[in-house]
C-alpha positions as CSV (number, residue, x, y, z in Angstrom):
1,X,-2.2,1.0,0.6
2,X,-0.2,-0.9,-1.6
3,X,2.7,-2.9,0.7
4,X,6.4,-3.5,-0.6
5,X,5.6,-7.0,0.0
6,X,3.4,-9.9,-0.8
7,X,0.8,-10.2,2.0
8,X,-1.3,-13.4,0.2
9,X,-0.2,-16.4,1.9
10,X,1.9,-14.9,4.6
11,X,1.5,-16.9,8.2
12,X,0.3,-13.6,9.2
13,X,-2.2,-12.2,6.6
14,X,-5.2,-12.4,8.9
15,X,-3.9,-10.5,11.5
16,X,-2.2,-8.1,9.0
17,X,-5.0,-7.6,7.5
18,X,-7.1,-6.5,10.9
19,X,-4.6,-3.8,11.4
20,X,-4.5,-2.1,7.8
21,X,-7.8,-1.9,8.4
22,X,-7.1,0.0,11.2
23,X,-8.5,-2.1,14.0
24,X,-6.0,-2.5,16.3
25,X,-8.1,-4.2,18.8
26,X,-8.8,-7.0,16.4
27,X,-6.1,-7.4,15.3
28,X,-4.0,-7.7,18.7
29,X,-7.4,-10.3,20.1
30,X,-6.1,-12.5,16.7
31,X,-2.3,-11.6,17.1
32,X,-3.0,-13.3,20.3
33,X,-4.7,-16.3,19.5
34,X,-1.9,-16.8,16.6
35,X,0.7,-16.9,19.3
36,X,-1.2,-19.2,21.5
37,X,-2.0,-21.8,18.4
38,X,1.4,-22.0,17.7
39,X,1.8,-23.8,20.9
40,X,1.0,-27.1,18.3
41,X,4.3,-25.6,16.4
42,X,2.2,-24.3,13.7
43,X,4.3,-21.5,13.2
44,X,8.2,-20.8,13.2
45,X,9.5,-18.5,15.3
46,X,10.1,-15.7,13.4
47,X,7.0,-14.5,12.8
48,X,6.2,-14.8,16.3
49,X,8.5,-11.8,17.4
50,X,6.6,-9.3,15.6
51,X,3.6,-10.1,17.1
52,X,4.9,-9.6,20.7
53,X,6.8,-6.7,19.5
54,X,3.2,-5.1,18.5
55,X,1.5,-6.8,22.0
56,X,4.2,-5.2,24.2
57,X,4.7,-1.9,22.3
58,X,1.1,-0.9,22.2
59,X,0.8,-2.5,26.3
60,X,4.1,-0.1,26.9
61,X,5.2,-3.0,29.0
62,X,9.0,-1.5,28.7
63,X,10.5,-4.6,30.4
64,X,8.9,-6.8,28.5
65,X,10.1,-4.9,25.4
66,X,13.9,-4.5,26.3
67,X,13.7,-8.2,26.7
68,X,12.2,-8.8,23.3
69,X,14.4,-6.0,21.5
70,X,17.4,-8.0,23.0
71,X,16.4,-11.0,21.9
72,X,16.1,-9.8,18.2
73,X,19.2,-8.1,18.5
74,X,20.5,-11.8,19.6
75,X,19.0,-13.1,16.6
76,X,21.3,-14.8,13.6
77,X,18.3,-15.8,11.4
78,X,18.0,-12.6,8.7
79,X,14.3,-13.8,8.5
80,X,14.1,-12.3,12.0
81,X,14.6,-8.4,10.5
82,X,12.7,-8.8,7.5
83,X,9.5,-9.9,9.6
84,X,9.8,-6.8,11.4
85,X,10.2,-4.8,9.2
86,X,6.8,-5.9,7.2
87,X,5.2,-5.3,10.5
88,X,6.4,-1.7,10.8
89,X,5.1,-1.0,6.8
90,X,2.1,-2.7,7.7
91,X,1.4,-0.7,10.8
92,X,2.5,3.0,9.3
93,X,-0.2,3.9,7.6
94,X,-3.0,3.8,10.3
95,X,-1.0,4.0,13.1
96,X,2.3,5.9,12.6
97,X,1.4,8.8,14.9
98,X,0.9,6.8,17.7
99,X,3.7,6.7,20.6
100,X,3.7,3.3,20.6
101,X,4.4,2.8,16.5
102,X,7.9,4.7,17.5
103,X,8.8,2.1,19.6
104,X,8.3,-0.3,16.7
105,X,10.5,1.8,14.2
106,X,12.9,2.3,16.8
107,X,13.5,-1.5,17.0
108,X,13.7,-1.4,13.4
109,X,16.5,1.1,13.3
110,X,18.0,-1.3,15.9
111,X,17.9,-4.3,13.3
112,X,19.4,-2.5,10.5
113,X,22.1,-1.0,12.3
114,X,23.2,-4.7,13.9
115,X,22.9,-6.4,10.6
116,X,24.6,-3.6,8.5
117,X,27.5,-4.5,10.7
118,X,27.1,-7.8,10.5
119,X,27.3,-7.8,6.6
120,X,30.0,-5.2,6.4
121,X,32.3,-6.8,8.7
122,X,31.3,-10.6,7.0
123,X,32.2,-8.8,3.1
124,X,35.6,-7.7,3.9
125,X,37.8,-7.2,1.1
126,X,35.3,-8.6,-1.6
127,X,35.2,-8.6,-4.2
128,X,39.0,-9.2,-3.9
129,X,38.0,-12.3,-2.0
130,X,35.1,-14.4,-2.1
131,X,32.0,-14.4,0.3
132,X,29.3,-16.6,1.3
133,X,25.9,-16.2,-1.4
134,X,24.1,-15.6,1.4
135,X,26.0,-12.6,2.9
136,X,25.6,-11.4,-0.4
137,X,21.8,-11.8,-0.9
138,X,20.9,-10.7,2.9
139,X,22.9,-7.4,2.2
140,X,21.3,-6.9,-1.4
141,X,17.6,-7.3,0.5
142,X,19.0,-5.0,3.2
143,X,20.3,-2.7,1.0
144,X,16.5,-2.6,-0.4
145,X,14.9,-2.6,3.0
146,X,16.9,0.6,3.6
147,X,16.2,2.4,0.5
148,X,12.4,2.0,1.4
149,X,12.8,2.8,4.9
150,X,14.8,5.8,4.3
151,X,12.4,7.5,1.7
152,X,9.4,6.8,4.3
153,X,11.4,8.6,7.3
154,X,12.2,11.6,4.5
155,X,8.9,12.1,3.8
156,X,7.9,12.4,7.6
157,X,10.6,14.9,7.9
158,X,12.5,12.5,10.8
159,X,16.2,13.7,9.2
160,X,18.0,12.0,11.9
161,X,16.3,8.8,10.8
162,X,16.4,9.2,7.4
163,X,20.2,10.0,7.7
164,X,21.1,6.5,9.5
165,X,19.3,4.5,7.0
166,X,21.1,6.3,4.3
167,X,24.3,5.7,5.7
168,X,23.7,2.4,6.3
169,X,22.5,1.9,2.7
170,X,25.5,3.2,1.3
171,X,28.0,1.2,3.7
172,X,26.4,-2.2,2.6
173,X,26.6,-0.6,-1.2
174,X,30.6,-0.3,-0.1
175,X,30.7,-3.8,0.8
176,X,29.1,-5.4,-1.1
177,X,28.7,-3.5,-4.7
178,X,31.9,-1.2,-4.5
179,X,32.8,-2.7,-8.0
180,X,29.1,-1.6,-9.6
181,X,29.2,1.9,-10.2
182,X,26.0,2.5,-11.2
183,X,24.9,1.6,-7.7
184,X,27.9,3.4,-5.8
185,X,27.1,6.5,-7.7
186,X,23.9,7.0,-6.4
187,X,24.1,5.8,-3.1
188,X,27.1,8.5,-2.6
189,X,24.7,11.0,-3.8
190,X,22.2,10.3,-1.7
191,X,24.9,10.6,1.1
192,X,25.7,13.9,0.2
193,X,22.3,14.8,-0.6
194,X,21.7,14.1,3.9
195,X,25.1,16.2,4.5
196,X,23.1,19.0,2.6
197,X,20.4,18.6,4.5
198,X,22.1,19.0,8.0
199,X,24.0,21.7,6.6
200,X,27.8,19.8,6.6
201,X,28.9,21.7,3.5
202,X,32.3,20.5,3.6
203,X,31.7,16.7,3.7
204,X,29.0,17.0,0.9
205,X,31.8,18.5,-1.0
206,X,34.3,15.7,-0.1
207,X,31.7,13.2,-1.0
208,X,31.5,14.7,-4.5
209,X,34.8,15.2,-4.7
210,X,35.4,11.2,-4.1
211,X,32.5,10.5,-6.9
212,X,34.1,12.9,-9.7
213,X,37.6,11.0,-8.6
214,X,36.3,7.4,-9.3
215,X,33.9,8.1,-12.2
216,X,36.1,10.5,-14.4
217,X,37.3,7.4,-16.2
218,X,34.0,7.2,-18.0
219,X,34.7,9.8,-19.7
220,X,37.4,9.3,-21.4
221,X,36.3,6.0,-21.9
222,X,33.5,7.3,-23.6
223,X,35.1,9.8,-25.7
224,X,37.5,7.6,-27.1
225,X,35.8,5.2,-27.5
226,X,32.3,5.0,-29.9
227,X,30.4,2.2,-28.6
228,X,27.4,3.2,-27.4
229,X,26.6,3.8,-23.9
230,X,25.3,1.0,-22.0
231,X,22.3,1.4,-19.4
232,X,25.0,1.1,-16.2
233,X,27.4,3.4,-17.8
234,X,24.9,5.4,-18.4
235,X,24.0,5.7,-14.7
236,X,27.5,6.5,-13.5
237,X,27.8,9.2,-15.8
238,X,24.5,10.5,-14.5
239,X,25.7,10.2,-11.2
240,X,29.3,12.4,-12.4
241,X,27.3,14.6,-13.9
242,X,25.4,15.5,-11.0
243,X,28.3,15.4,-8.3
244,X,29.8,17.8,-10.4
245,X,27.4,20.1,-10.9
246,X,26.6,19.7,-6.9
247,X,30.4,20.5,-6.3
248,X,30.2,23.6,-8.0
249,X,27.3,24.2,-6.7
250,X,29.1,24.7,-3.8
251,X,32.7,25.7,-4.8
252,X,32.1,27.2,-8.5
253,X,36.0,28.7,-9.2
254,X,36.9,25.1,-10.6
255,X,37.6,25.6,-14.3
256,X,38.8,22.4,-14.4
257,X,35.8,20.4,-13.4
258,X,32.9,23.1,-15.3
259,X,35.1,21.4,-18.6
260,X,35.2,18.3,-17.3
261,X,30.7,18.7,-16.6
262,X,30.8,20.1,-20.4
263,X,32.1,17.1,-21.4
264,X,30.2,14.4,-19.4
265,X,26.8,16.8,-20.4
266,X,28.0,16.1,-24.3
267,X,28.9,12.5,-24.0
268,X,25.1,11.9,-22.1
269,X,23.5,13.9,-25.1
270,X,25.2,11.9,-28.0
């Protein structure tokens, strides 16, 4: 299977590798005997934690595991998530119907919703005011993280999963790339898309709503204007397009917005 990261040279390929294999007993008998060598500080901490995360989850020692979960959640080093989160892609595959793997993603859904907060609150106000590059970056990889994470849970049919990382992926988006709207548009979509889904008909529509209100400006940019499109633009009036057309899917006695799709429709095809 082909990971969403680089497994070459990680502290951890060995052990890794053991378990895409699907040889969990190998691989926890070298998880092990990682963690002991690093006694001679061989290895930082951070890639320590998902190995006891796997050793405890797979045990079920559930003290042992609240402890460990707490500590992560106690964790300020982004690196922290980011490791676990590799261990969860690198486990799914062979192991996701296990009991023990949901243990695993729960602690992951843990992680994402602590640092989603953590960058939201930290990204206050920007871009109006500045932030640190590295609240930035961590909520850009997050932002990632979650758009992976959330297409995975989709596919397994986990809605209730699926919906948090979507949420969270579009409150980082808020926060950090509210002035992009080629990234806002879709994430919103997606949002509305998981309203859809657990049948909230009304806030789907509100979220469309909100779309058409901040995008409409493209249009008459655009049809002022003859420059040509460029690629973001281009992806914000996709993204109008379709929370148009998805507000009348649901409410289609608008006349004023089935002009207003005409128009975006004939701008994208010029």
């Amino acid at each position: 299977m082909r990971l969403p990261f680089d497994l070459e040279n990680h502290p951890l390929q060995a052990t890794y590798q053991l378990l895409l294999e699907g040889d969990l007993k190998k691989g926890l008998v070298n998880a092990r005997k990682v963690r002991i060598t690093n006694g001679l500080g061989r290895l930082a901490p951070q890639y320590l934690l998902p190995l006891q995360l796997l050793e405890t989850s797979v045990i079920g020692n559930g003290k042992k595991q609240e402890t460990l979960v707490q500590k992560l959640l106690k964790n300020d080093e982004y690196v922290a998530l980011t490791e676990v989160v590799k261990l969860f892609w690198v486990l799914q595959d062979q192991f996701h119907q296990e009991e023990w793997f949901k243990s695993i993603s729960n602690t992951v859904l843990q992680l994402i919703q602590k640092w989603t907060e953590t960058i939201v609150q930290a990204a206050k106000d920007y871009p109006r005011n500045p932030i640190r590059a590295e609240v930035w970056l961590n909520g850009a990889n997050l932002r990632a993280e979650c758009g992976g994470l959330a297409q995975w849970f989709k596919k397994q049919n986990l809605t209730p999963e699926w919906a948090d990382l979507v949420f969270a992926k579009t409150r980082i988006t808020l926060a950090i790339m509210s002035h992009y709207h080629h990234e806002v548009g879709p994430a919103m979509l997606e949002m509305a898309e998981v309203y859809l889904t657990l049948n909230d008909i009304e806030r789907a529509k509100q979220i469309y709503h909100a779309v058409i209100l901040d995008f409409s400006g493209f249009i008459d940019q655009y049809q002022a204007d003859s420059e040509e499109i460029t690629p973001e633009d281009q992806l914000s009036l996709q993204s109008l397009e379709q929370a148009l057309s998805g507000y009348l899917t649901i409410d289609d006695q608008n006349d004023e917005l089935k002009v207003r799709l005409e128009q975006v429709r004939q701008v994208l095809s010029d």
